[in-house]
C-alpha positions in Angstrom: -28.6 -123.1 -44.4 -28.7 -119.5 -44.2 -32.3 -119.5 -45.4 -33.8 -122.1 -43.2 -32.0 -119.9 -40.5 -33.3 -116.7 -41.2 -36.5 -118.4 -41.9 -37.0 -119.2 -37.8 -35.1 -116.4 -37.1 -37.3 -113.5 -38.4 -40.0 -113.9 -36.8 -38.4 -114.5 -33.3 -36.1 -111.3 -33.6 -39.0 -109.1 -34.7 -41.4 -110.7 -31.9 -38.5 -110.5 -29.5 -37.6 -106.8 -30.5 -41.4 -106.0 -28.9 -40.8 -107.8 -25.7 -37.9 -104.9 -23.9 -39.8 -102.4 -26.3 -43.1 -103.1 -23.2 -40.6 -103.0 -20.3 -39.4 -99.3 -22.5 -42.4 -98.1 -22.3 -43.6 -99.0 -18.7 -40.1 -97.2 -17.7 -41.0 -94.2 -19.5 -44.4 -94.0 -18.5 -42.9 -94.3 -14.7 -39.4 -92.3 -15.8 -41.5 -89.2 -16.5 -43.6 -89.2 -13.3 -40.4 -89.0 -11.0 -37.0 -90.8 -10.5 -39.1 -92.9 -7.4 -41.6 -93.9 -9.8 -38.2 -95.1 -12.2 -36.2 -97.1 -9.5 -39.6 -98.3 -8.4 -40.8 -100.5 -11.7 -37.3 -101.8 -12.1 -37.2 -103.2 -9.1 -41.1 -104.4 -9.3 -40.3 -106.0 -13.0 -37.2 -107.4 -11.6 -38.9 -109.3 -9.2 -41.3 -110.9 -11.6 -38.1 -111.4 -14.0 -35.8 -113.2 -11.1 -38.8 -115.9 -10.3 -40.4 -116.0 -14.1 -36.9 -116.6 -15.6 -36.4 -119.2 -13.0 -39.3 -120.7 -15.3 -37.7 -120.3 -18.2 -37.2 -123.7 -18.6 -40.5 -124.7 -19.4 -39.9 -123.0 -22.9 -36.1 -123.6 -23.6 -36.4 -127.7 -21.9 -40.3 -128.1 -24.0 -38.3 -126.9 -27.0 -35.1 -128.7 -27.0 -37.0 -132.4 -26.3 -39.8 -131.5 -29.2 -37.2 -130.4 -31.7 -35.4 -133.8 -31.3 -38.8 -135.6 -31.8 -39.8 -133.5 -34.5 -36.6 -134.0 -36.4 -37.1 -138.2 -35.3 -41.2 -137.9 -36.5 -41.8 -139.2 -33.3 -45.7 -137.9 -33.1 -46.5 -139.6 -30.2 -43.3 -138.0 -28.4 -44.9 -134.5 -29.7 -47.6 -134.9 -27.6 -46.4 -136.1 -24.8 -44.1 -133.0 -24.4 -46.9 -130.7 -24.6 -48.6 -132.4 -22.1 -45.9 -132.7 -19.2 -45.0 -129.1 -19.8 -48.6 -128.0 -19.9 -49.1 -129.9 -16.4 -46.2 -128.5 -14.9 -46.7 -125.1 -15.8 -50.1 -125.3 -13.9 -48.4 -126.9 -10.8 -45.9 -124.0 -10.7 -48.2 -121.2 -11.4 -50.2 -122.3 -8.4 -47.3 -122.6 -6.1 -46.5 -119.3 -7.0 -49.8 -118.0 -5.9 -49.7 -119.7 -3.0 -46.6 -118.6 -1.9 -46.9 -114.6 -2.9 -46.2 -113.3 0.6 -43.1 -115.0 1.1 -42.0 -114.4 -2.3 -42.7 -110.9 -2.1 -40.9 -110.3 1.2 -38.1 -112.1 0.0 -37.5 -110.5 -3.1 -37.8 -107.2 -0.8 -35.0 -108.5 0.7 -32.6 -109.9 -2.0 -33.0 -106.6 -4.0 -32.3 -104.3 -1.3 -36.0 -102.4 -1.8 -35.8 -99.2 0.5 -38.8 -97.5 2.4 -38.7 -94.8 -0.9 -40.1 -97.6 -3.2 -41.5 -100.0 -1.0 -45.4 -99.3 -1.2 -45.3 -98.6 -4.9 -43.2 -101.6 -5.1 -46.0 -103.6 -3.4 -48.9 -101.6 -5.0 -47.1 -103.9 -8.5 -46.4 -107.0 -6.9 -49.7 -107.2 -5.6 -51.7 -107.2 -8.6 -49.1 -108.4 -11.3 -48.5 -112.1 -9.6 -52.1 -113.0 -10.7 -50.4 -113.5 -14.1 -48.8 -116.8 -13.0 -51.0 -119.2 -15.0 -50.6 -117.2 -17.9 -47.0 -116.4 -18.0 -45.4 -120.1 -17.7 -48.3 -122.1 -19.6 -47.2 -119.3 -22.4 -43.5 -120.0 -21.9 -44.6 -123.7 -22.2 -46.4 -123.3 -25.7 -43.9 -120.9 -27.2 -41.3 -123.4 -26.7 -43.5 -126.4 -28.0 -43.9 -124.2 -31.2 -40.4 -123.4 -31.7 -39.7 -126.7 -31.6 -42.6 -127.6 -34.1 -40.1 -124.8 -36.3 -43.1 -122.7 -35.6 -42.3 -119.4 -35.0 -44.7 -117.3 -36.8 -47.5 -118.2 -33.7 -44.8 -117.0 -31.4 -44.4 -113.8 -33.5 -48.1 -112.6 -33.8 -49.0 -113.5 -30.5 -46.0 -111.6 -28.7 -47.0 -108.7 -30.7 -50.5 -108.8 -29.9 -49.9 -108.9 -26.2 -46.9 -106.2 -26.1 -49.4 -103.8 -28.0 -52.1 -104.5 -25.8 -50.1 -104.5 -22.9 -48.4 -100.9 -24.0 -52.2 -99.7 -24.8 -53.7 -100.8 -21.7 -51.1 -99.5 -19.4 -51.1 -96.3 -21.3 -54.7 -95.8 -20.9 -54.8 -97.1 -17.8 -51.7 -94.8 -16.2 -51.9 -91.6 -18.1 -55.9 -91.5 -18.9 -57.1 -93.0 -15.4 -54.3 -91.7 -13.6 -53.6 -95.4 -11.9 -50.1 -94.9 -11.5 -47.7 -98.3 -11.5 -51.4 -99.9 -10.7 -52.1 -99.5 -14.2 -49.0 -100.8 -15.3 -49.4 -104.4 -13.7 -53.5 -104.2 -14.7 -52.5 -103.7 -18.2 -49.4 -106.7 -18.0 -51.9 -109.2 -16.4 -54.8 -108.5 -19.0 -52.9 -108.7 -22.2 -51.1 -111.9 -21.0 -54.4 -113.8 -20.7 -55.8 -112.5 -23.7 -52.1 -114.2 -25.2 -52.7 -117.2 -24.2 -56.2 -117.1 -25.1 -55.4 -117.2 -28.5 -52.2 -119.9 -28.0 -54.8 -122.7 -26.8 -57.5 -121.5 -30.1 -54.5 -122.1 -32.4 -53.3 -125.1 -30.7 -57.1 -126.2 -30.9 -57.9 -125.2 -34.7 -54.1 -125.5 -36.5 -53.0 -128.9 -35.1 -56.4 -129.8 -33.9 -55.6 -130.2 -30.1 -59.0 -130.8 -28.8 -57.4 -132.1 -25.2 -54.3 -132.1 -23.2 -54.0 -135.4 -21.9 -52.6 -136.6 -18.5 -49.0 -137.3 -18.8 -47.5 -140.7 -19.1 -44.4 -141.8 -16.7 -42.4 -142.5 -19.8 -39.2 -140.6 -20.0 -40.4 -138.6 -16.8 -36.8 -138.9 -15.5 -34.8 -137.3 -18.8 -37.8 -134.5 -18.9 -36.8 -133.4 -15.4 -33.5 -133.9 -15.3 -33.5 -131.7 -18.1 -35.9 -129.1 -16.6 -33.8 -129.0 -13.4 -30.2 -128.2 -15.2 -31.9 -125.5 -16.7 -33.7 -124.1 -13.8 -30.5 -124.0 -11.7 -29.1 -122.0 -14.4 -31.7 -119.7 -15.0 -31.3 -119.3 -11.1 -27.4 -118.3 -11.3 -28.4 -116.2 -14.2 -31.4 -114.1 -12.5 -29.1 -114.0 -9.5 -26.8 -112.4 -11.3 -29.2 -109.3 -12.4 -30.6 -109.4 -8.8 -27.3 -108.6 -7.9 -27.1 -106.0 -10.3 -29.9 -104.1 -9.1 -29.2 -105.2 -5.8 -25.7 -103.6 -5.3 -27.3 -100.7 -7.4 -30.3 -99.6 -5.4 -27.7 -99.7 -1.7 -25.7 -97.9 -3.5 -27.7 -94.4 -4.3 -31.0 -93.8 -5.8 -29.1 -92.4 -8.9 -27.4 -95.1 -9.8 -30.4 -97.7 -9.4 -32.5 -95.1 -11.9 -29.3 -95.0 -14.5 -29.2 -98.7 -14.4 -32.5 -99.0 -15.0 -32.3 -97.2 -18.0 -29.3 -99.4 -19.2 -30.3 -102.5 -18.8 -33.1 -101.4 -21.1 -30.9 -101.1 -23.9 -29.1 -104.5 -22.7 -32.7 -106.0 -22.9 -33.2 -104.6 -26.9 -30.0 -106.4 -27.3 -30.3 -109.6 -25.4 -34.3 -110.1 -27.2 -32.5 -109.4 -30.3 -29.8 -111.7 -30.8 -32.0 -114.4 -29.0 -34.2 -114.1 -31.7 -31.2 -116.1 -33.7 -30.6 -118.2 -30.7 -34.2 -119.6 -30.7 -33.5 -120.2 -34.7 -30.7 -122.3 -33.5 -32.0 -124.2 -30.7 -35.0 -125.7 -33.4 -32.4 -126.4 -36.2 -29.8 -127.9 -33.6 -32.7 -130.2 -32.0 -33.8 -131.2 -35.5 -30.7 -132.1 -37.0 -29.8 -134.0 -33.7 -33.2 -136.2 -34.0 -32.2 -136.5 -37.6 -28.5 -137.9 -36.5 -27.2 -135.1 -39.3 -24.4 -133.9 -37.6 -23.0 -132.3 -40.9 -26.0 -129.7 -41.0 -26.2 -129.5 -36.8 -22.1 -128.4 -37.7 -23.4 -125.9 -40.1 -26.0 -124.2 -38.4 -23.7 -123.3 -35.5 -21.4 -121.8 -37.8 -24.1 -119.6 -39.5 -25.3 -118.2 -35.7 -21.7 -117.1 -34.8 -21.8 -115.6 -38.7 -24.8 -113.7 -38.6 -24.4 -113.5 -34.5 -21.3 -111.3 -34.8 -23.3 -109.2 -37.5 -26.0 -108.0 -35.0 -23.8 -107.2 -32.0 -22.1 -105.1 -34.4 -24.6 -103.2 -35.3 -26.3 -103.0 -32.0 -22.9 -101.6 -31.0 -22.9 -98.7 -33.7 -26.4 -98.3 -32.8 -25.9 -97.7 -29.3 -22.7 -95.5 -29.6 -24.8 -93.4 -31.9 -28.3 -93.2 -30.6 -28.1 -93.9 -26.7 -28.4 -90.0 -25.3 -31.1 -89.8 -27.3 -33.2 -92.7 -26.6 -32.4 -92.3 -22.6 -34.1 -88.8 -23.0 -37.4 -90.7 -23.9 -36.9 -92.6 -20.9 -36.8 -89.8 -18.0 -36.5 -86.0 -17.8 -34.9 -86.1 -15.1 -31.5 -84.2 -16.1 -28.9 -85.7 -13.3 -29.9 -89.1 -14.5 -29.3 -88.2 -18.1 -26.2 -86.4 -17.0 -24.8 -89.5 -14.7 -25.9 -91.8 -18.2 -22.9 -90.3 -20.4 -20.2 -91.4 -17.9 -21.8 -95.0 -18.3 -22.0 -94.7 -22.4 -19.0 -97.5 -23.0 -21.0 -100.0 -21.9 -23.8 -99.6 -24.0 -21.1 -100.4 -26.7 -19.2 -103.2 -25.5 -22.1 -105.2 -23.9 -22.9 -106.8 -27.3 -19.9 -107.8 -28.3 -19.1 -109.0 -25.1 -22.0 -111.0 -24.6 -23.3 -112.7 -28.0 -21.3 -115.6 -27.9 -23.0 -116.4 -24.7 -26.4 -116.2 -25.7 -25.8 -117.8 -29.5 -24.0 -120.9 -27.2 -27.0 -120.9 -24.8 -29.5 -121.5 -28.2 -27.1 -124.6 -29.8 -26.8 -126.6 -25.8 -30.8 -125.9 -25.3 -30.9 -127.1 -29.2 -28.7 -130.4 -27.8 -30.2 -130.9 -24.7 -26.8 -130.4 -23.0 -28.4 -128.7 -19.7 -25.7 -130.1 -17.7 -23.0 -127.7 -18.8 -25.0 -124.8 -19.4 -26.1 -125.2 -16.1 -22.4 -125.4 -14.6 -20.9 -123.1 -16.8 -23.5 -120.0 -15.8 -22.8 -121.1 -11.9 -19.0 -120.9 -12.0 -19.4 -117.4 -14.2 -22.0 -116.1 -11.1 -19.3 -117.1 -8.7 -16.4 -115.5 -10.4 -18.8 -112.2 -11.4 -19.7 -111.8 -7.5 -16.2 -112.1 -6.3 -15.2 -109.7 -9.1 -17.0 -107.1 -8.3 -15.5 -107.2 -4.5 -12.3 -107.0 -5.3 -12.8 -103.8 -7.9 -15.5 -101.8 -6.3 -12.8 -100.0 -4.1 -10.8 -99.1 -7.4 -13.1 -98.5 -9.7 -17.0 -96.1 -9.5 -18.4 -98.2 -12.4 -17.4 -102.1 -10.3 -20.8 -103.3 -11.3 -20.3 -103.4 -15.1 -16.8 -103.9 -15.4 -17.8 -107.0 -12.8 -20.9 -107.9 -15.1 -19.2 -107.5 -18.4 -17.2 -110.4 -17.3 -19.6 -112.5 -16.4 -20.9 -111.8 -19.6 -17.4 -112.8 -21.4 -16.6 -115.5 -19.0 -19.6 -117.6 -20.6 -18.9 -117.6 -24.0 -16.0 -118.2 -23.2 -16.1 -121.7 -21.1 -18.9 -122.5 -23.4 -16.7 -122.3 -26.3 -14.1 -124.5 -25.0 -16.7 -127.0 -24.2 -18.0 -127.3 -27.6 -14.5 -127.8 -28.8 -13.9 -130.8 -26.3 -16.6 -132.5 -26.5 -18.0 -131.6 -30.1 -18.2 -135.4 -31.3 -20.1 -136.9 -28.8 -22.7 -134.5 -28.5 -23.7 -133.9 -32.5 -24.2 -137.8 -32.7 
């Protein structure tokens, strides 16, 4: 089992690992101009991460259902995945174009964005929504290939369009001197190019010469499914929003120290999900297949090898983190102001693997329900948290978030052990 595990999971961590290692190097690139141009690309990117996440479904819902029909050799239910993800991917991407001036001025207002960062902020938004189309039709076909137990196309696409992207806004900031213009020209290029080359292997490998028009036939389970996990990944944006939100009122300090923080929460989240995604394909297969002995197993071996990389992400962190913030900014009270917040860095994988290693088995299950009512209650609790501590302690906003981090594993845990024989059958 460990094999077949490590097999999927490879790939993912490795293509993962280059997904925060973008968002590092647009900070830096910004971090290094001036703590405005810092706080400003956090709170640009968070915008685009607090609507696109909302999507997130498209990948985690298109995996779970093709993993089941892949374990069941139900071709026919393949193909008819692909095709109502593909189909609502479009839909969505041209809402969101659509409705870019109300988006925008909403995010303005949900992430507090003051008059310091609001035209660079703009200057971003502006440019970067163009990538839409491109972002959810990818987040539709990398989950169609994880659940195909595909993850090598995953892999060496991500790569290709993280090392474009990181070459192109390099060029494109420091060369043509377009400032955070550059950043978003060189995002919405490289994410085309991506998904370019998704549709020529989905053409040439498994000889997808046309998407076809959706049947009606299990429309109700596909977005019933789709809507448990959008609702979630609505709580669980929120919950950064609130982050940067409560941040950025706060001081201009903080919000740049955050931003470089949550970067090395990023390394760690992409990195353990890497195992997560493993899970999700070998939990929907062995559920199609009706093993429930190997579904058993392979959640046992992603705590195992779970608990192994938030270990060593903690060491990491403890060891290296003053030294990869000062790649990040020269700006020395930022730096400074970092140190006092170093105990985080350490406890934030530990705290939060369980989470994310649960979050890969119930996408693996198709058990949206409770992930979706288990990530509102922790957003409820985390908000109300940080309320009651931020007049007793400076550093509210991670004690709060760490345990809204715990809180999940934790409600997750005592869910599987309730309810673990009905849903392996």
């Amino acid at each position: 089992m460990n094999k077949e595990i490590f097999k999927l999971a490879g790939p993912n961590i490795i293509s993962n690992i280059s997904v925060p290692l973008l968002s590092t190097v647009d900070v830096a690139l910004m971090g290094h101009l001036s703590v405005v141009h810092l706080g400003a690309i956090g709170l640009a990117t968070m915008i685009f991460n607090f609507f696109y996440w909302n999507f997130g479904f498209l990948r985690m819902g298109t995996t779970g259902l093709v993993a089941q029909a892949y374990g069941a050799d139900d071709q026919s239910a393949i193909r008819e995945y692909l095709s109502k993800g593909v189909f609502l991917a479009i839909g969505l991407a041209v809402l969101i174009i659509i409705c870019q001036y109300p988006i925008g001025l909403f995010s303005s207002w949900v992430l507090g964005i003051g008059s310091d960062h609001h035209e660079l902020v703009w200057s971003y938004f502006n440019i970067r929504i163009w990538s839409a189309p491109a972002t959810l039709l990818t987040y539709c076909l990398f989950g169609w290939f994880f659940g195909m137990q595909n993850t090598i196309v995953p892999m060496c696409v991500t790569i290709l369009v993280n090392l474009l992207n990181i070459t192109l806004s390099y060029y494109l900031v420091v060369v043509q001197g377009l400032d955070i213009q550059g950043v978003a020209l060189g995002t919405i290029i490289a994410e085309y190019v991506g998904l370019a080359v998704l549709f020529a292997i989905l053409l040439i490998r498994y000889k997808m010469k046309r998407i076809n028009i959706p049947s009606l036939d299990g429309l109700t389970r596909f977005f019933t499914i789709n809507r448990d996990l959008f609702i979630r990944t609505v709580a669980l944006t929120s919950a950064f929003a609130f982050f940067y939100r409560q941040s950025a009122l706060s001081s201009e300090l903080l919000l740049a120290v955050n931003v470089v923080l949550l970067q090395f929460l990023a390394w760690m989240s992409y990195g353990i999900d890497g195992l997560a995604y493993a899970s999700e394909s070998l939990v929907g297969k062995y559920k199609g297949r009706k093993d429930s002995a190997a579904l058993t197993q392979v959640v046992k071996s992603s705590f195992i090898w779970g608990s192994v990389m938030a270990i060593c992400m903690s060491l990491l962190f403890a060891s290296t983190s003053e030294n990869i913030a000062s790649l990040l900014t020269s700006d020395a009270s930022v730096l400074e102001a970092i140190r006092d917040y170093n105990i985080w860095l350490v406890a934030m994988p530990l705290l939060a693997f369980t989470c994310y290693i649960w979050d890969g088995i119930f996408i693996g299950l198709t058990q949206t329900s409770m992930m979706r009512d288990s990530m509102i209650l922790s957003l409820g609790l985390y908000i109300l948290s940080y309320f009651l501590l931020r007049s007793l302690y400076p550093n509210a906003i991670w004690v709060s978030f760490a345990i809204f981090l715990g809180l999940r594993g934790v409600i997750m845990t005592i869910y599987w052990f309730a309810h673990t024989s009905v849903i392996t059958e």
